[in-house]
C-alpha positions in Angstrom: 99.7 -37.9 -185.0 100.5 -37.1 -181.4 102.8 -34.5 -181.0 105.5 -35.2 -178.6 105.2 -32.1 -176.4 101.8 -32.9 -175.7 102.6 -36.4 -174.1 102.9 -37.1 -170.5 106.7 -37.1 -169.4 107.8 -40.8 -168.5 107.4 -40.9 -164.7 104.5 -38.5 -164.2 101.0 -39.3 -162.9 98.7 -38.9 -164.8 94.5 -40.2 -164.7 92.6 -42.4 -167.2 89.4 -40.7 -168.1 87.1 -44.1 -167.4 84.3 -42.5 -169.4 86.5 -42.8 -172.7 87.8 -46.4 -172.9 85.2 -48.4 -171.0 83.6 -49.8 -174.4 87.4 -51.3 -175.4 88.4 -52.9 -172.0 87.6 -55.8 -170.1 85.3 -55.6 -167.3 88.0 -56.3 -164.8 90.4 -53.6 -165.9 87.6 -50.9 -166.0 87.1 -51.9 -162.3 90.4 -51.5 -161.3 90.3 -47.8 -163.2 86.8 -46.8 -161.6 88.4 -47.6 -158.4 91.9 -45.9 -158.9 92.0 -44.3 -162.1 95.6 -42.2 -161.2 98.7 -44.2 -162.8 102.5 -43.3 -163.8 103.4 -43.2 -167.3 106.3 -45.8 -168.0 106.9 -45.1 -171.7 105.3 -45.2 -175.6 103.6 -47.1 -178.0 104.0 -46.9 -181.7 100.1 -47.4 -182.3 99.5 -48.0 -185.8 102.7 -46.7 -187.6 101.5 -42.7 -187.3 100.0 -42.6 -183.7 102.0 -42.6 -180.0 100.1 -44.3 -177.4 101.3 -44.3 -173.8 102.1 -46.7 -171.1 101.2 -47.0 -168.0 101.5 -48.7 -164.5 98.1 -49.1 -162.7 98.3 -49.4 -158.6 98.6 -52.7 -158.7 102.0 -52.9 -160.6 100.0 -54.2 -164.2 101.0 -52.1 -167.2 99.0 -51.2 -170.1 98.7 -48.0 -172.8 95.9 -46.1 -174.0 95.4 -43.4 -176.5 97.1 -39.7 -175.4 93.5 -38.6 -175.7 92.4 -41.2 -172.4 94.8 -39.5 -170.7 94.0 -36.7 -168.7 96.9 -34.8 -166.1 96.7 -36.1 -162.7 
């Protein structure tokens, strides 16, 4: 499980690491991250009952959430 101190603060910007979720997205989204991959964390994610994902806001206003270990600091 994610420990807490290790996850982004809500509100900082952080960067998704492209080369670790481009075989889970759709082709569309791993444009928009190849061409901007800095985005502000909004909040968390239970995952799968034991895990914390993280949310974020892209640059174009869209949210989504990815692992804490696709996020890299900004």
């Amino acid at each position: 499980m994610a420990e807490t101190k290790l996850l982004p603060k809500i509100g900082s910007k952080v960067k998704i690491n492209i080369n670790k979720v481009q075989d889970r997205l759709p082709v569309k989204l791993i444009d928009q991250i190849s061409s901007n991959p800095r985005v502000v964390t909004t909040g968390y994610k239970m995952t799968d009952g034991r895990g914390i994902g993280i949310t974020v806001r892209l640059q174009n206003g869209e949210e989504n959430w990815f692992f804490p270990e696709e996020i890299e600091k900004g």
